[in-house]
C-alpha positions in Angstrom: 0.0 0.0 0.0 1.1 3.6 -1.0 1.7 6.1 1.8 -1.4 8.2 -0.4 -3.5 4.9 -0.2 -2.8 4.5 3.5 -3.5 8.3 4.2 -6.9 8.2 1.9 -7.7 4.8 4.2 -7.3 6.3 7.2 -9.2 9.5 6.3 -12.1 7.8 5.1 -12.6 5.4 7.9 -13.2 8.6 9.9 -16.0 9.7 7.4 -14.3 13.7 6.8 -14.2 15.4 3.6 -10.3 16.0 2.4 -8.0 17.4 -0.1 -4.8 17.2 -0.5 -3.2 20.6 -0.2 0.2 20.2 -0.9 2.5 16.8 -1.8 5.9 16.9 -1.8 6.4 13.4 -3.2 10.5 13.6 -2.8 10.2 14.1 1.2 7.2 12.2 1.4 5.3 15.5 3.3 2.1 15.9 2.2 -0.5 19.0 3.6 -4.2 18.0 3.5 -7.3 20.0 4.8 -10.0 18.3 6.5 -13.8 19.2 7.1 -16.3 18.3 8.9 -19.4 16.6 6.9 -22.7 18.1 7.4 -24.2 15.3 10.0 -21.3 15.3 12.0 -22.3 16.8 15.3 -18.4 15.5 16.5 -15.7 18.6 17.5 -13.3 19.4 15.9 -11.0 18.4 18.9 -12.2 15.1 18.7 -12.0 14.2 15.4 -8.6 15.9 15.1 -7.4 13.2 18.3 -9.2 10.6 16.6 -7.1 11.2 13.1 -3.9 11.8 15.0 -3.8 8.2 16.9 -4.6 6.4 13.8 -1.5 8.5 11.9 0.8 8.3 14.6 0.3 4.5 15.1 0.9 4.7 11.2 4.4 6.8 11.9 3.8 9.7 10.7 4.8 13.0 12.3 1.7 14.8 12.6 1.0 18.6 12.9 -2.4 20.2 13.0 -3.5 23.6 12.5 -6.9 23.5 13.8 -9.7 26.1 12.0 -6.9 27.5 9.6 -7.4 31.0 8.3 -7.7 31.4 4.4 -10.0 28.2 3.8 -13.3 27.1 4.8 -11.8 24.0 6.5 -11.6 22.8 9.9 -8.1 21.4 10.1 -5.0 21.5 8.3 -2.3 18.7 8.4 1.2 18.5 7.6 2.2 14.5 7.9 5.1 13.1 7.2 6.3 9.4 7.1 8.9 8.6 9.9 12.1 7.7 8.1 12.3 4.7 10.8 8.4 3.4 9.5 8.3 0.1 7.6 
């Protein structure tokens, strides 16, 4: 599985619209933003813990910017795959 397959899997088991923002295929980095769907009543705290255990059990560095200015989204990500991750 590709590192975009595993981020798209991960992603859509928790049932949030994304896009990728940025992919920086060299370093492997890539900047998504995330956004609540309609129905979900969940906040954006919790579904921004939610996504970063299942990334970090993944090994990814994670970094969130939560309710980033500039886009009607609720979080931005910057992940990276640890170089150690099989």
């Amino acid at each position: 599985m590709t590192e975009r397959q595993l981020i798209q899997e991960i992603l859509n088991s928790e049932a949030v619209e994304y896009s990728f923002e940025n992919v920086d295929e060299d370093s492997k980095e890539y900047t998504l933003l995330l956004k609540r769907q309609e129905q979900d009543v969940r906040a954006v705290e919790t579904i921004n813990d939610e996504i970063k255990k299942y990334f970090q059990s993944a090994n990814f560095d994670y970094k969130e910017e939560l309710n980033p200015e500039g886009v009607d989204d609720d979080i931005r990500l910057v992940i990276k795959r640890n170089s150690d991750a099989k």
